[in-house]
Structures are given as C-alpha cells and as structure tokens.
C-alpha positions as CSV (number, residue, x, y, z in Angstrom):
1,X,0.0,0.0,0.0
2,X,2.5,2.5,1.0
3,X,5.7,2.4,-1.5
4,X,7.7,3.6,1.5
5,X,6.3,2.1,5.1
6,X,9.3,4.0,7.2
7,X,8.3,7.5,5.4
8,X,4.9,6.9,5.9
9,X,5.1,5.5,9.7
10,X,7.1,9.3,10.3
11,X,4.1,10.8,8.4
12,X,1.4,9.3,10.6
13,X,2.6,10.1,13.5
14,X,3.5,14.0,12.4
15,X,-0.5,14.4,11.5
16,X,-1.2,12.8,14.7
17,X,0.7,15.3,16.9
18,X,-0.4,18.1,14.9
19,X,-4.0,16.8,15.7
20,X,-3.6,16.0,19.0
21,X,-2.1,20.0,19.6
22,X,-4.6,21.5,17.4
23,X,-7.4,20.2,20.0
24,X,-5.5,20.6,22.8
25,X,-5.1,24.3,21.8
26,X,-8.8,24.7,21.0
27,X,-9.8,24.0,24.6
28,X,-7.1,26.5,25.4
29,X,-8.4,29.1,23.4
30,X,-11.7,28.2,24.4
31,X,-11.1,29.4,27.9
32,X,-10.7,32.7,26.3
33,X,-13.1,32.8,23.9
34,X,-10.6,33.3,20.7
35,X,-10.6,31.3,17.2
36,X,-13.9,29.2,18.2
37,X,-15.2,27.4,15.6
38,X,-19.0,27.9,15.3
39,X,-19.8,24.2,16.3
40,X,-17.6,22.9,18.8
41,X,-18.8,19.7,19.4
42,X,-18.4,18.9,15.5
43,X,-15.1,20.2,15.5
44,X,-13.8,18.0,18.1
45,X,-15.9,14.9,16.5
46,X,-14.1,15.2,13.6
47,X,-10.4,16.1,14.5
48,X,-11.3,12.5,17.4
49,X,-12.5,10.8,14.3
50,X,-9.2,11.7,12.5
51,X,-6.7,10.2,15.2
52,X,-9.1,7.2,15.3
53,X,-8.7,6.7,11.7
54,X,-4.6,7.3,12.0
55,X,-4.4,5.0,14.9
56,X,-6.1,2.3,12.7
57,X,-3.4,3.3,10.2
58,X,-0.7,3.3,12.5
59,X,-1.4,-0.3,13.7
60,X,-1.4,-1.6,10.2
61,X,2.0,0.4,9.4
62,X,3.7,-1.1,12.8
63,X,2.6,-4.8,11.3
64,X,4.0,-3.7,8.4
65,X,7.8,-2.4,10.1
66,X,7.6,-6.1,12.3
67,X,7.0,-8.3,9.3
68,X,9.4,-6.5,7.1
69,X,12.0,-7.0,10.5
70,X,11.5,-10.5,10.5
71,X,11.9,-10.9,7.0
72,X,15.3,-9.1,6.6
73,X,16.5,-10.8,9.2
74,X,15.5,-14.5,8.2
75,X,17.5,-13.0,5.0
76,X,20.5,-12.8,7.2
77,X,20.3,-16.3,8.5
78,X,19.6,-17.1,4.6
79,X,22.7,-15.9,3.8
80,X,24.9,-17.0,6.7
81,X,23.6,-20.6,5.8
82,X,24.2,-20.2,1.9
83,X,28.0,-18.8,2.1
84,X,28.4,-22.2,4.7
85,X,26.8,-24.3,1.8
86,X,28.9,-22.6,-1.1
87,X,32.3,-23.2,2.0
88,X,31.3,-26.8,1.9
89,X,31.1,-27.4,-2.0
90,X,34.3,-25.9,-2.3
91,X,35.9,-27.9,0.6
92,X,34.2,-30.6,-1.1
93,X,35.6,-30.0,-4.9
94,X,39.1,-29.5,-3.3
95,X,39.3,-32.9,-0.9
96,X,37.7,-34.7,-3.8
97,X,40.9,-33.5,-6.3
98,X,42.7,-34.8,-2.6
99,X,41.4,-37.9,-2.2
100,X,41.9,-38.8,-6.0
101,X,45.6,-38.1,-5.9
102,X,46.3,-39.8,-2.6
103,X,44.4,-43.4,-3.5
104,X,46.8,-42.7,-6.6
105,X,50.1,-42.7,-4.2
106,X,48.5,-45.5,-2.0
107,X,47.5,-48.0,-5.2
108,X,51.4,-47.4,-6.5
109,X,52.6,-48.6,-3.1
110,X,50.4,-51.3,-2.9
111,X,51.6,-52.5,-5.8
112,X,55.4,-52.5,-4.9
113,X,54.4,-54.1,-1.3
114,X,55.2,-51.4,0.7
115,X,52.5,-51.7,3.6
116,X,54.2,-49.9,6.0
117,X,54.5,-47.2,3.8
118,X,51.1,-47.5,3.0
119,X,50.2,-47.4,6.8
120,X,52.5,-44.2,7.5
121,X,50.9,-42.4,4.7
122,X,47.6,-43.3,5.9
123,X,48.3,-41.9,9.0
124,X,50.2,-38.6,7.9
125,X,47.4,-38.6,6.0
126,X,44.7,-38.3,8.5
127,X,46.4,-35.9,11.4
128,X,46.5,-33.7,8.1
129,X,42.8,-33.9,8.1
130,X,42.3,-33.2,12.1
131,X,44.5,-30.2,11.6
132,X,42.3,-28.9,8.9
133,X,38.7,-30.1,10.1
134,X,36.6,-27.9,12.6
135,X,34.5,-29.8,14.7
136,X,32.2,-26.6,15.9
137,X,29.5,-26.9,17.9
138,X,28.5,-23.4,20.3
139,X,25.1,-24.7,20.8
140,X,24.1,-21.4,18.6
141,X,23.7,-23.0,14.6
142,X,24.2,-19.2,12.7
143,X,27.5,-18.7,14.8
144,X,28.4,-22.5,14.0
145,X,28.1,-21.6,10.7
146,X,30.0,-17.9,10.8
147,X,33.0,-19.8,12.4
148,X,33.1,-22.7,10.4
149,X,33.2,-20.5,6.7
150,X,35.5,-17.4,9.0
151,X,38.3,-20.3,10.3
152,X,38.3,-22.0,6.9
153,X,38.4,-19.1,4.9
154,X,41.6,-18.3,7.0
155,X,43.0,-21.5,6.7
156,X,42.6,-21.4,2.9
157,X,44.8,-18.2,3.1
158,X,48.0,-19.7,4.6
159,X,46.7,-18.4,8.7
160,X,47.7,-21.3,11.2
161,X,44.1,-21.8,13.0
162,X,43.3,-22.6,16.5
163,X,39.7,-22.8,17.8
164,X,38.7,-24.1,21.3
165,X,34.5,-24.2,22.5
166,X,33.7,-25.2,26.2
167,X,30.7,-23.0,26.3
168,X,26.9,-24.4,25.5
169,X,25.5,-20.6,24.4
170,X,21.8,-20.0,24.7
171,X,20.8,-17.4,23.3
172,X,17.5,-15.9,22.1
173,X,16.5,-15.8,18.6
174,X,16.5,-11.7,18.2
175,X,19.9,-11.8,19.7
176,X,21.6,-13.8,17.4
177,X,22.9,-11.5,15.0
178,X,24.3,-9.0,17.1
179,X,26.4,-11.8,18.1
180,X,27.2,-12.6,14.7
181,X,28.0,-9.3,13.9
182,X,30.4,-9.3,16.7
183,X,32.2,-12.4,16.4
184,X,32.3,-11.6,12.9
185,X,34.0,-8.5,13.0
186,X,36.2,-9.9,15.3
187,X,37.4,-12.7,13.2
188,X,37.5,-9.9,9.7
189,X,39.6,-7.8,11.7
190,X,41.9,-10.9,12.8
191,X,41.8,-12.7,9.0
192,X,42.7,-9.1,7.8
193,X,45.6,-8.5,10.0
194,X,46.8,-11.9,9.3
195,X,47.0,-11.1,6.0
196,X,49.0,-8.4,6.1
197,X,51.8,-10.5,7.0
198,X,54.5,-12.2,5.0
199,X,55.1,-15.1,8.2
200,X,54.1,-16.1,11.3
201,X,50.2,-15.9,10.1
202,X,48.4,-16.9,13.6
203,X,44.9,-17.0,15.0
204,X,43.5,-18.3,18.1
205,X,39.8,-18.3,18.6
206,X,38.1,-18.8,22.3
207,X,34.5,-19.5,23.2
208,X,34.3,-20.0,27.2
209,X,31.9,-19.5,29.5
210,X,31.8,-18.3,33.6
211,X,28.9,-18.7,35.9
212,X,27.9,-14.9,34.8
213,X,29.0,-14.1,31.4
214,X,30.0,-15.7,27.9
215,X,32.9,-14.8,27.0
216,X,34.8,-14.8,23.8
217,X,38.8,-14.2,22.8
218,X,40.2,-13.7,19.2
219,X,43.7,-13.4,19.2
220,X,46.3,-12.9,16.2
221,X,50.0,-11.6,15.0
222,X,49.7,-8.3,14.2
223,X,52.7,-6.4,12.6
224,X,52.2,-2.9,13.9
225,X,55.2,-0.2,13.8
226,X,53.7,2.1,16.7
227,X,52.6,1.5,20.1
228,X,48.9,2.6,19.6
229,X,46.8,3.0,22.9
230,X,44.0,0.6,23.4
231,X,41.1,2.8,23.0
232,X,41.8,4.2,20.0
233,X,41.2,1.3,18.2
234,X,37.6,1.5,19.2
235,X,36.9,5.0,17.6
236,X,34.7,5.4,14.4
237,X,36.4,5.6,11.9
238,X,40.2,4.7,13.0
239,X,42.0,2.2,11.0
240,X,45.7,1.1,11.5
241,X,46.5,1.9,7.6
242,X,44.4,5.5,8.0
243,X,42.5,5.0,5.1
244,X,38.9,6.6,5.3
245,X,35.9,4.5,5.7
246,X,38.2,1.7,7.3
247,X,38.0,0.8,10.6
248,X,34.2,0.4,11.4
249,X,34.5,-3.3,12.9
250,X,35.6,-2.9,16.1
251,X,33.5,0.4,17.0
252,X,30.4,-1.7,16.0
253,X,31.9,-4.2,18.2
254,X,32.1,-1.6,21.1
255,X,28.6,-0.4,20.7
256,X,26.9,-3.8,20.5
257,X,28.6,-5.3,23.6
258,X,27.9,-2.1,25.6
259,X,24.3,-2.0,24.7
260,X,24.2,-5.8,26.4
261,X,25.9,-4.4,29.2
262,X,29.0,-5.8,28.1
263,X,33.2,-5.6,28.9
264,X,36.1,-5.5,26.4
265,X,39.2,-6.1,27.1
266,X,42.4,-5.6,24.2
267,X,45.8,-6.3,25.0
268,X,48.8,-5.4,22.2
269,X,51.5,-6.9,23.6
270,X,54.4,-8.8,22.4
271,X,53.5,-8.7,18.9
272,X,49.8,-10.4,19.4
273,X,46.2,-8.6,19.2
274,X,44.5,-10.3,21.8
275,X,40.9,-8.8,22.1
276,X,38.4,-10.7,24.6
277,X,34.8,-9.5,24.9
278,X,32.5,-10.6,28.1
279,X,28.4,-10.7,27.9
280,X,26.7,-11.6,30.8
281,X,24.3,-14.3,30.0
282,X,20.9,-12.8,30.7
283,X,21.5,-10.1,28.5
284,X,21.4,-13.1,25.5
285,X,19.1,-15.2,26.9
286,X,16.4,-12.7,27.7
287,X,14.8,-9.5,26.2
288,X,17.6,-7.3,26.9
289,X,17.2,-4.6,23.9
C-alpha cells in the first residue's frame, strides 16, 4: 500500500501530533473565547474521528515495520547458511581432487608391497585432516556456521588456526545477530591482520563460559610499527592503515557489547592482538534490547 512504510510511519505520527495539539489548543483558546469554531462539538468529532482513523493506520503500518523486521533478518540467517553451503562445496571439490591423488600414491605402493609405507601415509594422511577439520558446535547454529566458513576461509589463506568451544550458548532468537555481527567483526579484523603479513600468520579463537557471562577471545599476529593506545582502536572511523571508511568493525563491536551491558578487554602486547569481549548471559538469553 504504501511504497515507502518507514516514510509513511514518520508521516502518521506528524498528523497525529499536529492533531492531538490542534485540540488541545482549541480548549485553550476556548477558555478565552478566541478562534472558536462555530460548532464545537463537530469540530472536536471530527479532529477525534481523525486520530481514530490514523491510529487504525498506525497499527497496520507497525505490522508492516515487524513483518518486514523479520523478513530481513530471516535474510540474514539465509545468507549466513548459503556462504556455509557454497564453503562446503568448495571444501568438497578441493578434498575430492585430494582424495583422488592420494588413493593414486596408496594404489602405487600397494603394488610394490610397501604396507608400511602405505600405513605411515595413511596416518600422515589423517592428522592432516584433524589439523584442517573444525568440529564446531557453540550450541548457537548461525555462529556454528559464521566460524566454520570465518576459520576456513583463513586457513585457505596460509593463517595457522586454532579454535577451542567449552561453552553451550543460549541465546534468544533476536539476539543472534548482534552476536554474529560481533564475532564476525572480530574474526575480519583478525583474518585481515593476518594477511597483512608475510610469516608467522596466527589466529587463536576462544568460546568459554563463567557462571555470569560468555565470554569470547580472538587473538592474532599483528605487525604494527607504533605502540597505539587501546582505546583508540575502538573509535569510528580509526583504521591502523588511515584510510577513510576503514576501521568500522571494532567500533560496532564496542557499541553492540555495551548496549548488552558488556566488557572489552584488548591487550597489544608482544607482537599479538589479543581482544576478549564478556556478555553476561541474561542479557542473551532474555529480552535485553
């Protein structure tokens, strides 16, 4: 109906105010007996009648902002899931070209008798495949699926990974992607760091949990020239390369874990950004706006 709902929700409720003041002002000026309309009870019928009508309006128009909330954010969740399916058929095309070339290797030793060989390859064979594997599982399936395509994507890249989850998280529905869009800047800012670097390519990811608070670590090599202080990094806008419009990730990072009441805690030393962010577990589990 309306080709702009957020426009026309603004517009609704400016009419309704000016209503609202317009009658409020009449009785005013009725007390002194200046601007009266000549029938005062039609008047006010008709400017009541008009708020009833907008407040009918505005009901349909808040319908309107919920369903098009829900359906931008089951777009999100859409799309989180689709980039893990298009990870797995790549991962999939790759260990298939793998697979093929190491039967190759195995089927040639076979042939010559060489069974212990055979057996040492195997097993080089399949610590490779532990060091490379994720098993992910943070009780949350849209962060399962944010790590698993964030870690990979950094292995892909040459970045020696190391993940660790002791924590169950529970966390309501309309929470869920703030806490993607932290852990996700997190890791960006991390994978981006890393590849700035010609060596020592390192992240360590931490998912833990205290009686009050979930808490969650990122830490990677960094190559940084200057000692920069730590809450600088947090400023809109900053970015260690100083190039505008960079620099966004971990201010949203800030905001979101202070709006759930939140701690962050960044330490730069010896050559390693080690960021660790706390959110107390109500704040996720209930209807903390």
């Amino acid at each position: 109906m309306f080709k702009n709902i957020y426009k026309s929700a603004m517009l609704i409720y400016v009419i309704q105010m000016v209503l609202i003041v317009i009658l409020v002002n009449n009785n005013f000026m009725r007390s002194l007996d200046i601007f009266q309309p000549k029938s005062q009870e039609l008047f006010r019928l008709t400017i009541g009648v008009l708020i009833f009508v907008l407040n009918l309006f505005s009901i349909f128009v808040l319908r309107e902002l919920y369903r098009r909330f829900k359906e931008e954010r089951q777009y999100l969740i859409n799309s989180l899931k689709f980039r893990y399916i298009e990870e797995q058929n790549r991962i999939y095309r790759k260990n298939h070209h793998d697979i093929k070339n190491h039967l190759m290797v195995i089927s040639a030793l076979l042939k010559e008798k060489k069974y212990e060989e055979v057996e040492e390859y195997l097993s080089s064979y399949l610590d490779e495949i532990d060091k490379n594997v994720f098993n992910i599982n943070t009780g949350v399936s849209e962060i399962d699926i944010l790590l698993y395509s964030k870690l990979s994507n950094a292995k892909s890249k040459g970045v020696d990974v190391k993940f660790k989850c002791t924590a169950e998280i529970k966390c309501s529905q309309k929470h869920v992607l703030n806490l993607v869009s932290i852990l996700g800047n997190l890791l960006d800012n991390a994978i981006e760091a890393c590849e700035e670097m010609k060596h020592d390519k390192y992240i360590e990811v931490e998912i833990k949990e205290d009686p009050i608070d979930y808490i969650f670590r990122v830490k990677n090599k960094y190559d940084f020239e200057q000692k920069i202080p730590a809450r600088t990094f947090f400023e809109e806008g900053f970015s260690t390369k100083g190039e505008e419009g960079r620099g966004e990730g971990l201010y949203i990072v800030k905001n979101i874990t202070d709006k759930y009441n939140g701690t962050i805690n960044l330490n730069t030393d010896e050559g390693y950004f080690d960021i660790t962010v706390e959110i107390p577990k109500f704040s996720l589990e209930g209807d903390c706006n």
